[in-house]
N, C-alpha and C positions, 0 to 999 in steps of 0.2 A: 504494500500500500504506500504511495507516493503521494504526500500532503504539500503544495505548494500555500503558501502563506502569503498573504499584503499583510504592513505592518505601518503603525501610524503613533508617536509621539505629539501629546498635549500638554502645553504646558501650560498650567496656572499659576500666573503671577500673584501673589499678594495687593491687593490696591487698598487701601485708605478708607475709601468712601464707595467703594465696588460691592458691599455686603459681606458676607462672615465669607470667610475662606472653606468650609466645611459645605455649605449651601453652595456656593460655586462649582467645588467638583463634582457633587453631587448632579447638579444640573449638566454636566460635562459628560459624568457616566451616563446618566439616560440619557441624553442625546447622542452618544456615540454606540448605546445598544439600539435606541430601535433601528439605527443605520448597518446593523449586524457586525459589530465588533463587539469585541471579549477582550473586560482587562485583565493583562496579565501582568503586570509589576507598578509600582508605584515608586518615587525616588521623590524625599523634600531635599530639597536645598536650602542647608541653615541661611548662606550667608546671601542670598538672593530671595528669601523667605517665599519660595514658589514649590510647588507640586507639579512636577512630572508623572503622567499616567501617560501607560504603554501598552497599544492596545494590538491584535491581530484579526485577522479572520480570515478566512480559504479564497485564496486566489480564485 
C-alpha cells in the first residue's frame, strides 16, 4: 500500500487584540478539517509567542 501525502503548515501568531490565542487555533483546526486535513503535530514558539499546527491529508 502506497500513501502519497499533501502536507500544509499554519501558523498562528499571537496578536494583542486578535482574541484569546486558544479560540484562534481552535477556529484554525475546524477550518482546516472540514477542508479534509488531519492535525498531526503542533510546535509553540516561546520567543515569537505563535502556534504552528501541521496538518496532512492523501494526495
Amino acid at each position: 500500500m502506497n500513501h502519497r501525502w499533501s502536507h500544509k503548515v499554519v501558523e498562528v501568531p499571537y496578536r494583542m487584540f486578535a482574541g484569546k490565542l486558544t479560540d484562534r487555533i481552535q477556529q484554525e483546526m475546524d477550518k482546516m478539517s472540514t477542508q479534509g486535513w488531519e492535525l498531526v503535530s503542533t510546535l509553540f514558539i516561546e520567543h515569537e509567542i505563535s502556534v504552528r499546527l501541521f496538518f496532512k491529508k492523501p494526495a
